[in-house]
C-alpha positions in Angstrom: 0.0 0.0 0.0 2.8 2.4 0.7 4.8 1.7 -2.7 1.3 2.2 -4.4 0.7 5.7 -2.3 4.4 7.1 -3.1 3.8 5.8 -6.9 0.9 7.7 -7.1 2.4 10.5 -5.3 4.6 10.4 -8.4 8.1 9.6 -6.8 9.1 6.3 -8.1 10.8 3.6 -6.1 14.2 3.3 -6.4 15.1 -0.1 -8.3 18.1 -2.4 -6.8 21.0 -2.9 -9.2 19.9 -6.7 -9.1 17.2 -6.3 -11.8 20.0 -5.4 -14.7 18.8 -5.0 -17.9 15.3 -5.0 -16.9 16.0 -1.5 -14.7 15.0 0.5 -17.6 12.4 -1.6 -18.6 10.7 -1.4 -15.6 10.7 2.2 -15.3 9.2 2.8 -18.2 6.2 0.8 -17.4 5.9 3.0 -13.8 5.5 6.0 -15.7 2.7 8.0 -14.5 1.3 9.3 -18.1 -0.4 6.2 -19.9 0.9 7.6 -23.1 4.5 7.4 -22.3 4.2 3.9 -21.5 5.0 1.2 -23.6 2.6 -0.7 -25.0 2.9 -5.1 -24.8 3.7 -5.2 -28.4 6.2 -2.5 -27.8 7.4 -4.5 -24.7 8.0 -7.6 -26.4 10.6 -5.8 -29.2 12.7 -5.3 -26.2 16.2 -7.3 -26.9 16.5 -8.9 -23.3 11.9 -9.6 -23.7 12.1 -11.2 -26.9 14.8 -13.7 -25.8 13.5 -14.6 -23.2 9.7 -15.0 -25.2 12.1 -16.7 -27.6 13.7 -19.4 -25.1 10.4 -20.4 -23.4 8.8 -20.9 -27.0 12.0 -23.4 -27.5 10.9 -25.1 -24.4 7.4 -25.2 -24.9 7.7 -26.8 -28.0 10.4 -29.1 -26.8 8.0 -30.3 -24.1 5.0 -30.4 -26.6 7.5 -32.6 -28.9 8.3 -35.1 -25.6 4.9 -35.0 -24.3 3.4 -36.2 -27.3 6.2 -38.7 -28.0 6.2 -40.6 -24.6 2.1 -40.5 -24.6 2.4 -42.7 -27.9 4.6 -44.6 -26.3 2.7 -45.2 -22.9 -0.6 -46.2 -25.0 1.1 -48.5 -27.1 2.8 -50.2 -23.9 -0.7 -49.8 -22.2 -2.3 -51.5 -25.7 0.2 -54.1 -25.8 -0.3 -55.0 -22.2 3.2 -53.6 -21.0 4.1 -50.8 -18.8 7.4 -49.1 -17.8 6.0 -47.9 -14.8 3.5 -48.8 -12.3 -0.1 -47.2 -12.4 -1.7 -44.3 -10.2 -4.5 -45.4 -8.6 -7.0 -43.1 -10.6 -5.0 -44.7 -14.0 -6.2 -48.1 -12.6 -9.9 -46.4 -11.9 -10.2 -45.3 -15.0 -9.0 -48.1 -16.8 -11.9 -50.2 -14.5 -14.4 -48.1 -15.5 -13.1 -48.3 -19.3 -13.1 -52.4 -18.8 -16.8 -52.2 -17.3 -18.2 -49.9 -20.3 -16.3 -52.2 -22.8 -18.0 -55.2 -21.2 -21.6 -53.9 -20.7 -21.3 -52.1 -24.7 -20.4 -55.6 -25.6 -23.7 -57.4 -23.9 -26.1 -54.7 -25.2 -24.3 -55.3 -28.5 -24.9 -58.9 -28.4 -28.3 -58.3 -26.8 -29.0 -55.8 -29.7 -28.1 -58.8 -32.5 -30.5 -60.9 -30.5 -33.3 -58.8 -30.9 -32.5 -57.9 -34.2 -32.3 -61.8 -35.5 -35.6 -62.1 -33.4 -37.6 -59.5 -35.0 -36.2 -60.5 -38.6 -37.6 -63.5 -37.9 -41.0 -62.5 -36.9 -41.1 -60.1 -40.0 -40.0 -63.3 -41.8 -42.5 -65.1 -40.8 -45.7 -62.1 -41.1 -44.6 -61.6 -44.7 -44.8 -65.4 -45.2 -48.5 -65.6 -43.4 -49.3 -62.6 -45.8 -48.3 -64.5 -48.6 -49.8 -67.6 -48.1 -53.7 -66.2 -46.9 -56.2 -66.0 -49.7 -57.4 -62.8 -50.8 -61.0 -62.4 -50.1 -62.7 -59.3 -52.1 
């Protein structure tokens, strides 16, 4: 609150030699007048900004490019039955849960063929009872 009252006061805090490069920076941004400050586009064209923007892209995509690499992995090792590590217990909930669905989907499906053989069946045999009555004007 005090920092905020002398900032507004217009005396700006004095910034430790510990901040560098960004010293300047920083300043800037503090100043009073909206105009004179620098915009985020305007920020980001700053030499030490942008190489740092530039290094966490790197990263980022480095961890995008091994994230996606060792989850191909670990479902093919899950698929084939093999795993490099043990499971968490909400991996082994979920893949519970993912058993029971894939059992009960494959008893409605087989009930589902049943009824459906059943019912072709009965149609079978309406159509043939059609057929076979005498027509009566």
């Amino acid at each position: 609150k005090q920092w905020y009252q002398r900032r507004v006061r217009g005396k700006l805090p004095t910034l430790s030699s510990e901040r560098g490069q960004l010293g300047p920076i920083f300043l800037k941004m503090l100043r009073q007048d909206p105009h004179e400050r620098p915009s985020s586009s305007q920020l980001l064209t700053e030499p030490i900004i942008a190489a740092h923007v530039s290094s966490l892209r790197k990263r980022l995509h480095h961890k995008k490019r091994d994230r996606s690499a060792s989850s191909a992995s670990s479902q093919t090792s899950v698929e084939s039955g093999q795993s490099n590590r043990k499971m968490t217990a909400r991996e082994r909930m979920r893949l519970e849960k993912q058993r029971r669905a894939d059992e009960e989907a494959e008893q409605l499906r087989h009930i589902a063929t049943e009824n459906f053989a059943a019912n072709r069946a009965r149609t079978a045999a309406r159509r043939e009872r059609e057929h076979n009555r005498p027509n009566i004007i």
